[in-house]
LOKOLGU-824594 format. One record per residue (C-alpha): residue in one letter; y, z, x. Coordinates in Angstrom, 2 decimals. Layout:
BEGIN
A,Y,Z,X
...
// end
This chain:
BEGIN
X,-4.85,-5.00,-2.51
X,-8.31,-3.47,-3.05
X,-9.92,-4.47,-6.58
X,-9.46,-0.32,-7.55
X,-5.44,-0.42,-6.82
X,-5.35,-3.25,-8.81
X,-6.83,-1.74,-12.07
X,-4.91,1.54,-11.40
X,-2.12,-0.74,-11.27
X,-2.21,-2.85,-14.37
X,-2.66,0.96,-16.03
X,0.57,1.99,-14.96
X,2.32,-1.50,-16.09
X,0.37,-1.89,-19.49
X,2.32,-1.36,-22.70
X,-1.20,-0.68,-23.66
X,-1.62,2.31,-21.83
X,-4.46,4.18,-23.68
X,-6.11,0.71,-24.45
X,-6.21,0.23,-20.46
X,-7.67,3.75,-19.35
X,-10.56,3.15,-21.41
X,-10.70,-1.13,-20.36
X,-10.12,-0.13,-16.45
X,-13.21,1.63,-15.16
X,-14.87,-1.96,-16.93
X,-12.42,-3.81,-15.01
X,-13.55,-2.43,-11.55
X,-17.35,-2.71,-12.63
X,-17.79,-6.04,-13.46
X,-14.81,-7.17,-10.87
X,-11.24,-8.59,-11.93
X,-11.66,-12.10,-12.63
X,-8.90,-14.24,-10.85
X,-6.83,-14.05,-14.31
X,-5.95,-10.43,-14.13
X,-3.12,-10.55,-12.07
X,-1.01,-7.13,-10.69
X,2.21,-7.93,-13.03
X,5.00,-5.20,-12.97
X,6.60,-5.35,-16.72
X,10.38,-4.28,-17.56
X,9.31,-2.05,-20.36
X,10.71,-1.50,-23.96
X,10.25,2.29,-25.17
X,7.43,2.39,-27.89
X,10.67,3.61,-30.56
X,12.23,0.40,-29.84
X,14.76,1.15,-27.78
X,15.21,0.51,-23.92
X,13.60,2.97,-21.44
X,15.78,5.92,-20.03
X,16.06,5.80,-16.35
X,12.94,7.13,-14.93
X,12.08,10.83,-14.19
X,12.50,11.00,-10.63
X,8.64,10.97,-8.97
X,10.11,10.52,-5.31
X,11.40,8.30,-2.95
X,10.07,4.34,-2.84
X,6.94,4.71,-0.19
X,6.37,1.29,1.86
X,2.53,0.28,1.07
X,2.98,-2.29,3.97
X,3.16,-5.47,1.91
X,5.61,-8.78,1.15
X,9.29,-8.10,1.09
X,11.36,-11.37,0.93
X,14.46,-10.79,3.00
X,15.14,-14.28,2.93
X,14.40,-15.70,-0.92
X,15.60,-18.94,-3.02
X,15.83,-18.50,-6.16
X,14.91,-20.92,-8.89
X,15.46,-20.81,-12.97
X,13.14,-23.12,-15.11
X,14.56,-23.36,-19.20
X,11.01,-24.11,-20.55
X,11.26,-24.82,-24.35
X,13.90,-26.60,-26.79
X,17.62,-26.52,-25.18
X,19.60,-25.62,-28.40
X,16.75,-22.32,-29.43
X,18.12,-20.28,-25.76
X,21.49,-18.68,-26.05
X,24.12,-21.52,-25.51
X,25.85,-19.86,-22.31
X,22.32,-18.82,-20.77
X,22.32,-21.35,-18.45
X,26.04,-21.60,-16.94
X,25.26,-18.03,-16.98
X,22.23,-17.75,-15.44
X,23.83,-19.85,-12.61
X,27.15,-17.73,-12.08
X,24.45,-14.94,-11.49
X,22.03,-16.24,-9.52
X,24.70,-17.84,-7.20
X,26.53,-15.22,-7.35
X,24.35,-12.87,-5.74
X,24.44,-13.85,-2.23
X,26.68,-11.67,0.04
X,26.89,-9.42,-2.80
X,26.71,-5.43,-2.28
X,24.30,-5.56,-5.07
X,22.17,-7.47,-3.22
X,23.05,-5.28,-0.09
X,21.14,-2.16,-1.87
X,17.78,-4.16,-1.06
X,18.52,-3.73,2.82
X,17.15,-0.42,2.86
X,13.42,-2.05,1.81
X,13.66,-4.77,4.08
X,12.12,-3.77,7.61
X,15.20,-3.77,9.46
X,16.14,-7.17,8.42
X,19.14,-8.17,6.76
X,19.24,-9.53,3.26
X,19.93,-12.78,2.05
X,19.15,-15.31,-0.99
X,20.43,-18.68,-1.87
X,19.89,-20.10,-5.94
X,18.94,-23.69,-5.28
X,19.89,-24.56,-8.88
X,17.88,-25.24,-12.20
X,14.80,-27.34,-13.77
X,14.34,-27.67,-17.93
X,10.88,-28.35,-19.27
X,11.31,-29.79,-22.80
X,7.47,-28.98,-24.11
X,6.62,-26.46,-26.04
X,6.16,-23.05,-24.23
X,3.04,-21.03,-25.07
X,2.94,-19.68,-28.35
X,1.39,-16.46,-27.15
X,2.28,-14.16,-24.73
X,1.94,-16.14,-21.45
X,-0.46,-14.85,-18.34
X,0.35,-15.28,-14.87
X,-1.50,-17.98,-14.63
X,0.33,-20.02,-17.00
X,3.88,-19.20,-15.73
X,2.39,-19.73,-12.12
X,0.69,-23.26,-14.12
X,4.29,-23.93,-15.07
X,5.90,-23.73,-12.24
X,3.68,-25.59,-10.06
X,4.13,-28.46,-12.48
X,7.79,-28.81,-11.41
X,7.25,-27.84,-7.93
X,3.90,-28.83,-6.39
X,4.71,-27.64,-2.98
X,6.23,-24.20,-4.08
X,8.36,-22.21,-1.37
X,6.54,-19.69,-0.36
X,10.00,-17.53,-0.35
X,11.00,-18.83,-3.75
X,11.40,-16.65,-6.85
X,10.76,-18.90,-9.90
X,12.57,-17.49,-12.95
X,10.94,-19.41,-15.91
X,13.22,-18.80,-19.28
X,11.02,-19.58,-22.59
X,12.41,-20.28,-25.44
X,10.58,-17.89,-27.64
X,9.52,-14.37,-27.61
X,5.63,-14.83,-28.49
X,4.71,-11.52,-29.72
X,5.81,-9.70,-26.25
X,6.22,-6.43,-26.15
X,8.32,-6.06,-22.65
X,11.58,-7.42,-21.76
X,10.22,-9.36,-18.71
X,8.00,-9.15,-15.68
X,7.35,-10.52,-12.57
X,3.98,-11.58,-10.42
X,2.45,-13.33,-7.24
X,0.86,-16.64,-8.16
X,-0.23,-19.52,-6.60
X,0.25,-23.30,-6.09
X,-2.11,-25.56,-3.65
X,-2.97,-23.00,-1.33
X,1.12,-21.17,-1.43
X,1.47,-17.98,-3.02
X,4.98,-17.44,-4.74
X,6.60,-15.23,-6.58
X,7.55,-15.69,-10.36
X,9.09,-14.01,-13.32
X,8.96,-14.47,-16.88
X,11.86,-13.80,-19.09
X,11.22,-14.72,-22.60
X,14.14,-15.21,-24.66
X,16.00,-12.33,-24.92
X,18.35,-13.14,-28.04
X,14.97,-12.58,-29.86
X,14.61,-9.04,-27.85
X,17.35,-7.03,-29.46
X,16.22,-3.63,-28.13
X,16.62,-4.93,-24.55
X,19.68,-5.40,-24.57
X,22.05,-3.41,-22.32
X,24.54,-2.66,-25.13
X,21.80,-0.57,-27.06
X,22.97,1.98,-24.23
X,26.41,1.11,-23.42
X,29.20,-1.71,-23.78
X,31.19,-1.66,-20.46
X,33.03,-4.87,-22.01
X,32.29,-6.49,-17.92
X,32.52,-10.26,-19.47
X,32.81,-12.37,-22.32
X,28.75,-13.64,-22.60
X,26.65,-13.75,-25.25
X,24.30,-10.85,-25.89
X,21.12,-12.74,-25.50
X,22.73,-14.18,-21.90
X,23.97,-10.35,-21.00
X,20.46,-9.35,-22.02
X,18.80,-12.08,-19.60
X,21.30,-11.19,-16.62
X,20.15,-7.43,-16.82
X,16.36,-8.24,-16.82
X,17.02,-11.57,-14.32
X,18.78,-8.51,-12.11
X,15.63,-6.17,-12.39
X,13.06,-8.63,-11.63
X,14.46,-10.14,-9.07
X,15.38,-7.03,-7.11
X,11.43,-6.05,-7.79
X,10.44,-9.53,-6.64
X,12.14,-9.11,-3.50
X,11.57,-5.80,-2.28
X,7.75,-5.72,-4.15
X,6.85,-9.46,-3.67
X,3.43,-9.04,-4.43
X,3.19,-5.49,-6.11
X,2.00,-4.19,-2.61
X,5.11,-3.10,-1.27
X,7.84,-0.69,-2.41
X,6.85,1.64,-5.10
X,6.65,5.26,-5.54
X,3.42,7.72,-6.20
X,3.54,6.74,-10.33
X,4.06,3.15,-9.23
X,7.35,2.96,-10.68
X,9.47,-0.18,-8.10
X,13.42,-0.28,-7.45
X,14.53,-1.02,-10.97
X,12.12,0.52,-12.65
X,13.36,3.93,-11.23
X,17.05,2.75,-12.74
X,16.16,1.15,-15.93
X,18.94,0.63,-18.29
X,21.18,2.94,-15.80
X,24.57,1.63,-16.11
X,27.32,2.89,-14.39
X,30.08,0.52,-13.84
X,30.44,-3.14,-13.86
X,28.84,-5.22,-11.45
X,31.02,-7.21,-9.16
X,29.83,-10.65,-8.02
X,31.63,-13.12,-6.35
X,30.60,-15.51,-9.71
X,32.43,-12.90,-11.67
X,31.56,-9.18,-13.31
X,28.00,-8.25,-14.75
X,26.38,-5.49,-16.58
X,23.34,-4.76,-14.80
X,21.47,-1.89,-14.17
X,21.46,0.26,-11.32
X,18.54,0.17,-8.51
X,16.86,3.30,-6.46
X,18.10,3.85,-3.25
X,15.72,6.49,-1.11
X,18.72,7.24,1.48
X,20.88,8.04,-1.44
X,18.34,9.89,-3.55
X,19.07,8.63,-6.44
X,20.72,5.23,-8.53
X,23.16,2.91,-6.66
X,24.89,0.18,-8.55
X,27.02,-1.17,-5.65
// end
C-alpha cells in the first residue's frame, strides 16, 4: 500500500475526520512513521448512538490484497478478570467456536478468490497487567500479542479484550501488525459494558439469547471485525470507492437472529456484492 493510500485511508477511518484532512497532506510530506498504521474502526455516530447502515457507495472492489480463507482465531482478556462482563468469556468462546461451518461465515466466500472458507478458535490467553490507560495504537495491541505468542500465525486473528474503555471513541477496530518478522492480524475490542451506545439493543432487542449486554455488545463488534479481518486482512483488500469494508456497509443492520452451531447471536448483517445489498445468513 503506497504511503498516499495510506493517509487517504486513515482519513476515511478517523473519528477525527476534519482534524485528519488538515494532518494528512503532513503525513505524506514528511512520510508515515512505522506507528501510523492503516486501522479500519467500527464507528460510534458523533450523537452517540450507533451508525445506520451505510449509504450504499457500490459493490466491495478487490484491491488485490490478503484475504484469510483459512484463519485461527485467538481472544486475549488483557486487564483485571472480575472489571469484563462475567459471561464475556464463555461467551466469547460459544462465538468464536461457533463460527466454523456456519452460513454466517459462508457470506465471506464470495471475497475469497474461489476458495472456500474456513476458521478454527484455538481457545483463549488472560494477561493480568494493567492494559494501557490510553487509547492503545497498533503497535501496542500488536506489542501485546506478541508477548503471548512470539511466533504469531501468520493466519491468526488475535482478538485482545481490555478491560477498560480509555477514552475511545469507536467500538473496536482491527489492523496488520507484526511479530519477529510475521505479520498478523489483530483487533482491539475495549470493554464494551463501558460503551453503552454500541450496543446492538440501542437499535433493536431480537431477545436471540440470555447474555449480558456488555457480552452481546462484544459478540456484535467480535462479528464485524473479524469478518473485516478476514476478507480485508491488511486494509488492502475488499472495500468499496469510500473505503467502507463488509461490515462497515451493514453496521448495526439487524435482521434476524444469528444461528450458530454454539447457539443464537445478534449480530449485524455483512455486504454481499452478488446480492446487492445486506445478508445476515
Amino acid at each position: 500500500m503506497s504511503i498516499e493510500h495510506m493517509a487517504a485511508r486513515f482519513v476515511r477511518r478517523s473519528r477525527w475526520r476534519h482534524a485528519a484532512l488538515v494532518l494528512a497532506p503532513l503525513l505524506v510530506a514528511f512520510r508515515l512513521p512505522a506507528e501510523v498504521a492503516p486501522v479500519a474502526h467500527r464507528a460510534i455516530e458523533a450523537a452517540g448512538a450507533p451508525g445506520n447502515p451505510k449509504k450504499v457507495a457500490g459493490p466491495l472492489i478487490d484491491h488485490g490484497g490478503v484475504v484469510l480463507d483459512s484463519s485461527t482465531t485467538h481472544a486475549i482478556y488483557w486487564g483485571t478478570p472480575s472489571d469484563f462482563p462475567a459471561d464475556l468469556q464463555a461467551g466469547m468462546a460459544d462465538l468464536l467456536g461457533g463460527l466454523s461451518g456456519s452460513s454466517y461465515l459462508d457470506l465471506a466466500t464470495e471475497y475469497m478468490r474461489g476458495a472456500a472458507v474456513s476458521t478454527t478458535y484455538a481457545g483463549s490467553v488472560t494477561d493480568l497487567s494493567a492494559p494501557p490507560r490510553r487509547a492503545p495504537r497498533v503497535s501496542d495491541i500488536g506489542a501485546e500479542v506478541c508477548r503471548l505468542f512470539p511466533e504469531p500465525d501468520p493466519d491468526g486473528v488475535y482478538i485482545v479484550f481490555t478491560s477498560n474503555a480509555p477514552h475511545v471513541s469507536y467500538c473496536a477496530w482491527h489492523a496488520a501488525a507484526a511479530c519477529n518478522g510475521v505479520t498478523f492480524q489483530v483487533a482491539y475490542v475495549p470493554n464494551q459494558a463501558l460503551l453503552p451506545a454500541c450496543s446492538p439493543y440501542t437499535k433493536v432487542d431480537l431477545g436471540c439469547n440470555s447474555y449480558s449486554d456488555g457480552t452481546v455488545t462484544s459478540a456484535d463488534s467480535v462479528a464485524h471485525e473479524f469478518m473485516e479481518a478476514i476478507t480485508d486482512a491488511h486494509i488492502d483488500a475488499w472495500y468499496d470507492k469510500n473505503g467502507q469494508e463488509v461490515a462497515d456497509k451493514c453496521n448495526y443492520d439487524y435482521q434476524a437472529c444469528v444461528g450458530l452451531s454454539t447457539g443464537s447471536w445478534q449480530i449485524q448483517s455483512e455486504w454481499s456484492n452478488q446480492a446487492g445489498g445486506c445478508v445476515q445468513q
